[in-house]
mmCIF file of the N, C-alpha and C atoms, coordinates in Angstrom:
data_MODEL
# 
_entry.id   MODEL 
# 
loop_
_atom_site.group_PDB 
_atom_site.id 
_atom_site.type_symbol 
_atom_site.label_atom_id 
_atom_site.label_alt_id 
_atom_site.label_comp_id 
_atom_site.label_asym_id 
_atom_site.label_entity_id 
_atom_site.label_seq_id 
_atom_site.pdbx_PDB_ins_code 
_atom_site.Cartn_x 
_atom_site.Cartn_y 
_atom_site.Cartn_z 
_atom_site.occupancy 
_atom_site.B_iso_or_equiv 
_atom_site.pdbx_formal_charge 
_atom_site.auth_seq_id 
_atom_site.auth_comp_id 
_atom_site.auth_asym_id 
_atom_site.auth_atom_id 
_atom_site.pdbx_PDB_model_num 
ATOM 1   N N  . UNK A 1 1  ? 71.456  17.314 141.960 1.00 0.00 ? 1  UNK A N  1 
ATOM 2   C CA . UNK A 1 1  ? 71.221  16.264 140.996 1.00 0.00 ? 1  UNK A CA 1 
ATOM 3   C C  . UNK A 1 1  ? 70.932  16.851 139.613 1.00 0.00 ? 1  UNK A C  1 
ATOM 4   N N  . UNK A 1 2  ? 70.304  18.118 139.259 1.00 0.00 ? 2  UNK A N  1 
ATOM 5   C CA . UNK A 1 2  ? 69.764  18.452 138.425 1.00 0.00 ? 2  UNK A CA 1 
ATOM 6   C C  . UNK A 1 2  ? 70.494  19.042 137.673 1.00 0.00 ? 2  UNK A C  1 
ATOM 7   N N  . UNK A 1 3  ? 71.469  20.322 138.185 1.00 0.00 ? 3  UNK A N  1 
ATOM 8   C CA . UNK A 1 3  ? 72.669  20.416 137.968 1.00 0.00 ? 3  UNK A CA 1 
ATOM 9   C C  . UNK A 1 3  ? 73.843  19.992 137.405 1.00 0.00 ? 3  UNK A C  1 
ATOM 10  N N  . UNK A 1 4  ? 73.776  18.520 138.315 1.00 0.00 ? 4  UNK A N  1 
ATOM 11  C CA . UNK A 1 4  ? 75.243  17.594 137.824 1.00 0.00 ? 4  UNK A CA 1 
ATOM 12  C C  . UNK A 1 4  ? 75.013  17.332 136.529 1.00 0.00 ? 4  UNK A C  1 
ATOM 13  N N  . UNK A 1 5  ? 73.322  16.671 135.983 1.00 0.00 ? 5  UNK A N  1 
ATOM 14  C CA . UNK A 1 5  ? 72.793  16.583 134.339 1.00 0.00 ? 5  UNK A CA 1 
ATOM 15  C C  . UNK A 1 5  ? 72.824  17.503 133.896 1.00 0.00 ? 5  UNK A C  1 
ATOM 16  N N  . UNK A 1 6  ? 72.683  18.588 133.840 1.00 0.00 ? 6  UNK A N  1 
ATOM 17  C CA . UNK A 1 6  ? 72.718  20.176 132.925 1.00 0.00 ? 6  UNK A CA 1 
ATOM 18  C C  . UNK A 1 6  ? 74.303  20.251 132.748 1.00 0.00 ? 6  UNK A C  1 
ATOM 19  N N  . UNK A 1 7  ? 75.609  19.669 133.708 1.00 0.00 ? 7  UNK A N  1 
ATOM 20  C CA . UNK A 1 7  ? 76.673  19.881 133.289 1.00 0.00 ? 7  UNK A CA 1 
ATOM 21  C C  . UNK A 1 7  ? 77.530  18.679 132.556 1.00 0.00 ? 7  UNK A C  1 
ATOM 22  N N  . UNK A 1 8  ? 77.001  17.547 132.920 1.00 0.00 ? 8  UNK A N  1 
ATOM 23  C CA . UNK A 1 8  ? 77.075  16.402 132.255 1.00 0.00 ? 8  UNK A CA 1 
ATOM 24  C C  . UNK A 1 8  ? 76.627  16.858 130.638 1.00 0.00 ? 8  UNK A C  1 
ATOM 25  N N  . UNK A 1 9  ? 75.872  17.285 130.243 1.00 0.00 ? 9  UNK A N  1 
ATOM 26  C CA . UNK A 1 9  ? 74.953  17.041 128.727 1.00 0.00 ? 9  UNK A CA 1 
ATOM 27  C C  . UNK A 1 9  ? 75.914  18.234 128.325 1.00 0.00 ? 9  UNK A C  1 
ATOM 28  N N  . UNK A 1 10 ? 76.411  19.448 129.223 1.00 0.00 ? 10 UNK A N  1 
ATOM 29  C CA . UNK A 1 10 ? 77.075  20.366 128.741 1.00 0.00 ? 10 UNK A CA 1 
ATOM 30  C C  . UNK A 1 10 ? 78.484  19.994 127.629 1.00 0.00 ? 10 UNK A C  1 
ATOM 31  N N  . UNK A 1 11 ? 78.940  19.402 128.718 1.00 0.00 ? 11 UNK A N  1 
ATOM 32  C CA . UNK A 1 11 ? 80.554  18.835 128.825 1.00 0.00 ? 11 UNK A CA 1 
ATOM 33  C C  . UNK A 1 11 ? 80.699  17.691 127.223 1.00 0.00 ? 11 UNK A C  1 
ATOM 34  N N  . UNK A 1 12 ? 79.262  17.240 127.467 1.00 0.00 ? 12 UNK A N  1 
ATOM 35  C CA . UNK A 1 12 ? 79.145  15.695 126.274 1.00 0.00 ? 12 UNK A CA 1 
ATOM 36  C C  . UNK A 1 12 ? 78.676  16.659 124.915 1.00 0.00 ? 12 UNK A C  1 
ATOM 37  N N  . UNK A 1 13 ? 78.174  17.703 124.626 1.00 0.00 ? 13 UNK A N  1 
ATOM 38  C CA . UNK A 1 13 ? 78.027  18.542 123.390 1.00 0.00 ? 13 UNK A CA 1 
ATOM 39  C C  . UNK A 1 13 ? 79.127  18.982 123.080 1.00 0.00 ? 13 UNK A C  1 
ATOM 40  N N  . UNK A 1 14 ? 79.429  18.438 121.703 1.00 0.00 ? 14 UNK A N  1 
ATOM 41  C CA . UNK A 1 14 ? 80.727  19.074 120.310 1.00 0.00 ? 14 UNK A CA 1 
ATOM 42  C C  . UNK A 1 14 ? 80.252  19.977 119.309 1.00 0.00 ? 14 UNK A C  1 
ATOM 43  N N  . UNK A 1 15 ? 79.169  20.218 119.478 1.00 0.00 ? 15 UNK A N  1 
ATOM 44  C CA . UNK A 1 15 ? 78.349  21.365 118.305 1.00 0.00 ? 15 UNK A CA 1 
ATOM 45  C C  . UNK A 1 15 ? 79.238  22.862 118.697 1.00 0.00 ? 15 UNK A C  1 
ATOM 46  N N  . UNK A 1 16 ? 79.455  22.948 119.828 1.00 0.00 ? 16 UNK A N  1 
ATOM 47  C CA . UNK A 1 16 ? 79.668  24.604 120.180 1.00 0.00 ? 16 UNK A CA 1 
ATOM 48  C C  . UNK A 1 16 ? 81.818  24.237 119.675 1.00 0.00 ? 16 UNK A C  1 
ATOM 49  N N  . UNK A 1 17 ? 82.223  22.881 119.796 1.00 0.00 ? 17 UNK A N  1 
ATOM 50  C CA . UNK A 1 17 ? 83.670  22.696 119.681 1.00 0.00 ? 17 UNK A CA 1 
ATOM 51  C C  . UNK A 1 17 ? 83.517  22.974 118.108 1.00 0.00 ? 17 UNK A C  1 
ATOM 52  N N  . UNK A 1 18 ? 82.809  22.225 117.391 1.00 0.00 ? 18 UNK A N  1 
ATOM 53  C CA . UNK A 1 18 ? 82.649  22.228 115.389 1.00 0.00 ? 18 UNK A CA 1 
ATOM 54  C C  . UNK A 1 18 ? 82.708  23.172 115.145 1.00 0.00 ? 18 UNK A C  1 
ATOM 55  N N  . UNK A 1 19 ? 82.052  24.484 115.769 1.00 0.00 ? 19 UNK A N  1 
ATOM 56  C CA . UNK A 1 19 ? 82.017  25.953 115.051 1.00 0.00 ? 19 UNK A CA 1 
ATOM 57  C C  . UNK A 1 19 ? 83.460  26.533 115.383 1.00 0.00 ? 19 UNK A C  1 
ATOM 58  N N  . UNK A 1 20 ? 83.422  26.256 116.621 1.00 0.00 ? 20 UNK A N  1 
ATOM 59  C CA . UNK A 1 20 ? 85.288  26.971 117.216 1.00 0.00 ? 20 UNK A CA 1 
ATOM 60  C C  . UNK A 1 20 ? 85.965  26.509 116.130 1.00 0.00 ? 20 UNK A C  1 
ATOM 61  N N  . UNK A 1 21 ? 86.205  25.371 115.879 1.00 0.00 ? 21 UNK A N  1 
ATOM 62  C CA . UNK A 1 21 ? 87.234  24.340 114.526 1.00 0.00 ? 21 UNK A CA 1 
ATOM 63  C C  . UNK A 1 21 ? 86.917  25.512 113.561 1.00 0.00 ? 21 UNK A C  1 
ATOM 64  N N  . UNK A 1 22 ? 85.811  25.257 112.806 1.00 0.00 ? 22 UNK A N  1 
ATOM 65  C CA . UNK A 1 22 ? 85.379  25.901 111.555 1.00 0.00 ? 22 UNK A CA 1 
ATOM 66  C C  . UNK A 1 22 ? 85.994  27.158 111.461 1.00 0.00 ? 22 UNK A C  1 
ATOM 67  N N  . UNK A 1 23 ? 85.585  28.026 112.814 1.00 0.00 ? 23 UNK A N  1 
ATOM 68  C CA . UNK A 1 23 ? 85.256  29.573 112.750 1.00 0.00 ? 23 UNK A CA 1 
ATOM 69  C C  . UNK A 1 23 ? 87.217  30.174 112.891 1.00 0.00 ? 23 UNK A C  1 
ATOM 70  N N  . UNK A 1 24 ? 87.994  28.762 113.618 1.00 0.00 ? 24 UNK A N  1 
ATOM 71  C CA . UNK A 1 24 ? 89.791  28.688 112.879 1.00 0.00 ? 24 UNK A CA 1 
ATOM 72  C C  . UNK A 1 24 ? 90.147  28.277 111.691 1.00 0.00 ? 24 UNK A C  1 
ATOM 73  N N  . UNK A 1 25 ? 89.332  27.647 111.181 1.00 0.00 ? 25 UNK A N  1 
ATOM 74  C CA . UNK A 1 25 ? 90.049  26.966 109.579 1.00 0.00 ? 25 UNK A CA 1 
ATOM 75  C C  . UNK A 1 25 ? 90.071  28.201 108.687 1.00 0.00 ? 25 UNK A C  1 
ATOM 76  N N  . UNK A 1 26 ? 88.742  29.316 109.090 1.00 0.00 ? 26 UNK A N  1 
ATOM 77  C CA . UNK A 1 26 ? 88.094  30.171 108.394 1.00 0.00 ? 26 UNK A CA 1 
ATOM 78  C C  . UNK A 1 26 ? 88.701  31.155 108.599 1.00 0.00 ? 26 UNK A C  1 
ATOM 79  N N  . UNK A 1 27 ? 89.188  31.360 110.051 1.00 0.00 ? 27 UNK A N  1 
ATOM 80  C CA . UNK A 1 27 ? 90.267  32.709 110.079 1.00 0.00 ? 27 UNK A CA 1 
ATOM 81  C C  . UNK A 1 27 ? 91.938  32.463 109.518 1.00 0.00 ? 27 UNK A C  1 
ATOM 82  N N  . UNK A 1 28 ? 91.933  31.232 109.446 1.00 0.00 ? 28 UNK A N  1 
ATOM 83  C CA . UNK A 1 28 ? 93.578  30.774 109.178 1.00 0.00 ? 28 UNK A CA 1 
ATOM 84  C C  . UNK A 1 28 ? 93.461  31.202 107.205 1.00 0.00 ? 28 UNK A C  1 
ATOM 85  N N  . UNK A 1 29 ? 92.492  31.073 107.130 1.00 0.00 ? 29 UNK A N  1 
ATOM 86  C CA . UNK A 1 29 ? 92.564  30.874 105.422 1.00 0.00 ? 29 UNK A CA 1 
ATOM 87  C C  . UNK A 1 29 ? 92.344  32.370 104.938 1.00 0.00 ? 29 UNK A C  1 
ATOM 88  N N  . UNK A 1 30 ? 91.536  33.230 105.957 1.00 0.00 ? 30 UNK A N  1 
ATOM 89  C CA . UNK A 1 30 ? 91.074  34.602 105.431 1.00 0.00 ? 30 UNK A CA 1 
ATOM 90  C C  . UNK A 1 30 ? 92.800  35.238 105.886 1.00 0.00 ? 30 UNK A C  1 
ATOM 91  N N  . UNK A 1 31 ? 93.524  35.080 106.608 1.00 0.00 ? 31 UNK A N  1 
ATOM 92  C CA . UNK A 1 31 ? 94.782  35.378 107.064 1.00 0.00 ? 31 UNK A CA 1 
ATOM 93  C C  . UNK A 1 31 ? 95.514  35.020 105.908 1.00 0.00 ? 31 UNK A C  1 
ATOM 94  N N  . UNK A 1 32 ? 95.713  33.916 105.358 1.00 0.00 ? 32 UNK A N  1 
ATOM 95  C CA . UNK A 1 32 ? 96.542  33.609 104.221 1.00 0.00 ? 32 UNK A CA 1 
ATOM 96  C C  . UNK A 1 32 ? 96.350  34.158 103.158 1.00 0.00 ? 32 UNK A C  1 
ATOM 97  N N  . UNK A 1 33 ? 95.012  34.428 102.910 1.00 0.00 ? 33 UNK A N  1 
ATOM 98  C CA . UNK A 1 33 ? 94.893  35.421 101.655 1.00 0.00 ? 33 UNK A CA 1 
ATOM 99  C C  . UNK A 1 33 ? 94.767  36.772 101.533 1.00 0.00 ? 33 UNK A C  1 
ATOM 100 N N  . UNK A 1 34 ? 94.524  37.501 102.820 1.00 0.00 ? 34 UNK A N  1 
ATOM 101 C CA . UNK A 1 34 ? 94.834  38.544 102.729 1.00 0.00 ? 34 UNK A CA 1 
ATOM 102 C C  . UNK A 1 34 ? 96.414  38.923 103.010 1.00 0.00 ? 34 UNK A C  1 
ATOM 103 N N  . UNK A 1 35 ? 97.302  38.092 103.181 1.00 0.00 ? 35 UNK A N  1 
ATOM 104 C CA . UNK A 1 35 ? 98.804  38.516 103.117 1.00 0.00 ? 35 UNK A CA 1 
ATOM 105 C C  . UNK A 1 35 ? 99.037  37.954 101.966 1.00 0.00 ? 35 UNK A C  1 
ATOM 106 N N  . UNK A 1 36 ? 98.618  36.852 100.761 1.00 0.00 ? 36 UNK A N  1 
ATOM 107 C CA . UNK A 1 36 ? 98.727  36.829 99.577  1.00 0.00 ? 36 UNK A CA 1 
ATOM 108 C C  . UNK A 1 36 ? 98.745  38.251 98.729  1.00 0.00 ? 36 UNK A C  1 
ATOM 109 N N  . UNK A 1 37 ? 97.571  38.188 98.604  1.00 0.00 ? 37 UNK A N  1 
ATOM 110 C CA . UNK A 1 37 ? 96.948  39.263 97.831  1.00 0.00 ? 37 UNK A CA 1 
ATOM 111 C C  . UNK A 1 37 ? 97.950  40.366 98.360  1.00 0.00 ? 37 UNK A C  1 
ATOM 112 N N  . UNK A 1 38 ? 98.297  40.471 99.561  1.00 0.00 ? 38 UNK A N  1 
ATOM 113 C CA . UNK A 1 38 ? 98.948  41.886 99.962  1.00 0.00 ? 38 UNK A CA 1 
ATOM 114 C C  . UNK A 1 38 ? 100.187 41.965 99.059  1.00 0.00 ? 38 UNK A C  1 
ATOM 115 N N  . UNK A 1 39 ? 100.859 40.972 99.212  1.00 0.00 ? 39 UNK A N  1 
ATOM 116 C CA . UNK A 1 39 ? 102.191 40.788 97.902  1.00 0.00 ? 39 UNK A CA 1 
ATOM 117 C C  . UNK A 1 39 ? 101.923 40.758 96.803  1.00 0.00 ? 39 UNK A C  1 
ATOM 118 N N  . UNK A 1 40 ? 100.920 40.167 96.047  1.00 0.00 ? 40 UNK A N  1 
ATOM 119 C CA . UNK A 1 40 ? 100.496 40.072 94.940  1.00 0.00 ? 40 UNK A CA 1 
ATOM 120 C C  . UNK A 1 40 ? 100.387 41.624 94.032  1.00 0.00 ? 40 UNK A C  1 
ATOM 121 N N  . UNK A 1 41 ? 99.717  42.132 95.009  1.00 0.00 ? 41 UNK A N  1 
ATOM 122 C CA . UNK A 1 41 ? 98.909  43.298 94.932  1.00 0.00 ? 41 UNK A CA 1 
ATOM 123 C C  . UNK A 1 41 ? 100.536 44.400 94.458  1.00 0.00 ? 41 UNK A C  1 
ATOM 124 N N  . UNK A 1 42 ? 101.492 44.346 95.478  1.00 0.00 ? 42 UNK A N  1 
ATOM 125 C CA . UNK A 1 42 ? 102.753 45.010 95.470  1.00 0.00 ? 42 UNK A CA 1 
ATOM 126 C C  . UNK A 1 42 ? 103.066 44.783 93.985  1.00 0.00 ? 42 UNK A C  1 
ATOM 127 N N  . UNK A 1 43 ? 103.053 43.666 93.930  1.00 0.00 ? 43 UNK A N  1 
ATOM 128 C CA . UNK A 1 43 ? 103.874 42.881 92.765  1.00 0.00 ? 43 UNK A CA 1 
ATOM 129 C C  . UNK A 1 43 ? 103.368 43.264 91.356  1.00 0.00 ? 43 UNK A C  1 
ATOM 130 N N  . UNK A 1 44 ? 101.976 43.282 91.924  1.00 0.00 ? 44 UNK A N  1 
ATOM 131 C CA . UNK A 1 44 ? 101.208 43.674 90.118  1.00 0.00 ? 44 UNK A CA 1 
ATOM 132 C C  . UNK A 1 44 ? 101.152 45.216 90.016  1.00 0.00 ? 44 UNK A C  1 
ATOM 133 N N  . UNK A 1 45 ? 101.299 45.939 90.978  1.00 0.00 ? 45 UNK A N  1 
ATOM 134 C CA . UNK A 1 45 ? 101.604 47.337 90.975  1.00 0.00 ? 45 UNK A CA 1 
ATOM 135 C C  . UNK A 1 45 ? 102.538 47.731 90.144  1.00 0.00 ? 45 UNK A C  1 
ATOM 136 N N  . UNK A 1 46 ? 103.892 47.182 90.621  1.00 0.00 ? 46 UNK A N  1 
ATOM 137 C CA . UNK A 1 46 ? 104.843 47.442 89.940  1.00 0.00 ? 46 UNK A CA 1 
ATOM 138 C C  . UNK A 1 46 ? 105.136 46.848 88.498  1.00 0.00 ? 46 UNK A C  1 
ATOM 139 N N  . UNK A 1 47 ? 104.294 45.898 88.232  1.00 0.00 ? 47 UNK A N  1 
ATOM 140 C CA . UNK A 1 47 ? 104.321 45.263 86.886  1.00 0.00 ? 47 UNK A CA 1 
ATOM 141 C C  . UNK A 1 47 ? 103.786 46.395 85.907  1.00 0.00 ? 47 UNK A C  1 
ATOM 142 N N  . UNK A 1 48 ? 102.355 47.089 86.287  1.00 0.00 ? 48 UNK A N  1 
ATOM 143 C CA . UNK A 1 48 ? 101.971 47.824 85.751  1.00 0.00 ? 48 UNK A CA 1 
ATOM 144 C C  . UNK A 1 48 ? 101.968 49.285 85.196  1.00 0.00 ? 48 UNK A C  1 
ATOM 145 N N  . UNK A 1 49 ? 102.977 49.508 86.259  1.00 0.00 ? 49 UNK A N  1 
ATOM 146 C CA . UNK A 1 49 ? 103.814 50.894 86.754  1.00 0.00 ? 49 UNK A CA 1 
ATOM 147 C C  . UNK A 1 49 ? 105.211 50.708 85.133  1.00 0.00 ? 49 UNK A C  1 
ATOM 148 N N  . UNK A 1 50 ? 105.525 49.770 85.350  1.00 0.00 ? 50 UNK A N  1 
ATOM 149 C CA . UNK A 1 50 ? 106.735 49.310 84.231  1.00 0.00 ? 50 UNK A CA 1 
ATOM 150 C C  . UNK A 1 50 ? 105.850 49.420 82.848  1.00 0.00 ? 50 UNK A C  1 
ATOM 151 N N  . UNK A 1 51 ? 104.852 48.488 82.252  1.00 0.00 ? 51 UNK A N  1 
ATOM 152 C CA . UNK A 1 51 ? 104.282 48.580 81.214  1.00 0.00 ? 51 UNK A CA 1 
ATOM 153 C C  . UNK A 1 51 ? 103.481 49.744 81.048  1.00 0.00 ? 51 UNK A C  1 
ATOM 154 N N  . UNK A 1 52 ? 102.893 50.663 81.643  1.00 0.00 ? 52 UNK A N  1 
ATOM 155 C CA . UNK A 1 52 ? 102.208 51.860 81.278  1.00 0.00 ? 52 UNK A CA 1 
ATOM 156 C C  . UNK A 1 52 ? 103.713 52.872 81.028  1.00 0.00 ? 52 UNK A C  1 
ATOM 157 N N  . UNK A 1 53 ? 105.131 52.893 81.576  1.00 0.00 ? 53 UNK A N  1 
ATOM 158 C CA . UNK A 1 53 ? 106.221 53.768 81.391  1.00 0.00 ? 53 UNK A CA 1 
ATOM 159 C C  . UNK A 1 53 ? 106.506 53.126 79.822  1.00 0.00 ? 53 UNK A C  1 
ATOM 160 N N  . UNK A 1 54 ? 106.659 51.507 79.612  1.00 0.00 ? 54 UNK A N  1 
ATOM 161 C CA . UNK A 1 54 ? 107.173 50.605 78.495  1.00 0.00 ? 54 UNK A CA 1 
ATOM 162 C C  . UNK A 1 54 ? 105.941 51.364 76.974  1.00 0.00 ? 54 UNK A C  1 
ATOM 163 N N  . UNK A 1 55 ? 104.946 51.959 77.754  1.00 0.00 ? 55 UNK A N  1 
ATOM 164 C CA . UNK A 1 55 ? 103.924 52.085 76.366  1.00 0.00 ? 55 UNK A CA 1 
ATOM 165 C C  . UNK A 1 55 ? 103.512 53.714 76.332  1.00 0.00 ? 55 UNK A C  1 
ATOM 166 N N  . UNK A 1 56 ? 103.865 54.172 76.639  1.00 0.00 ? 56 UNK A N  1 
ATOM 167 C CA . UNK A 1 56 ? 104.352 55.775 76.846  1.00 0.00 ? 56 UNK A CA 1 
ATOM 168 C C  . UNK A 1 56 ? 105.398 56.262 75.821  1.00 0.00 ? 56 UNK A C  1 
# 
């Protein structure tokens, strides 16, 4: 009996589901910007690589 309530109250809590959600929104977005920045990063390399040869 005591049991079946400890897994009942288990099953009925969304607090431990909200963080799972969160703790994906949070890895999906840290994923997107670190492959941003990874191109970005390429991109402004070579921008800078050109204007330091352009001012030489």
């Amino acid at each position: 009996m005591l049991n079946s309530k400890i897994f009942a109250r288990f099953l009925s809590d969304q607090e431990g589901a909200t963080a799972i959600e969160y703790a994906l929104i949070a890895s999906l977005i840290a994923v997107f910007l670190i492959g941003a920045l990874a191109a970005l990063g390429t991109n402004l390399s070579s921008e800078f690589a050109e204007v330091g040869s352009a001012l030489k």
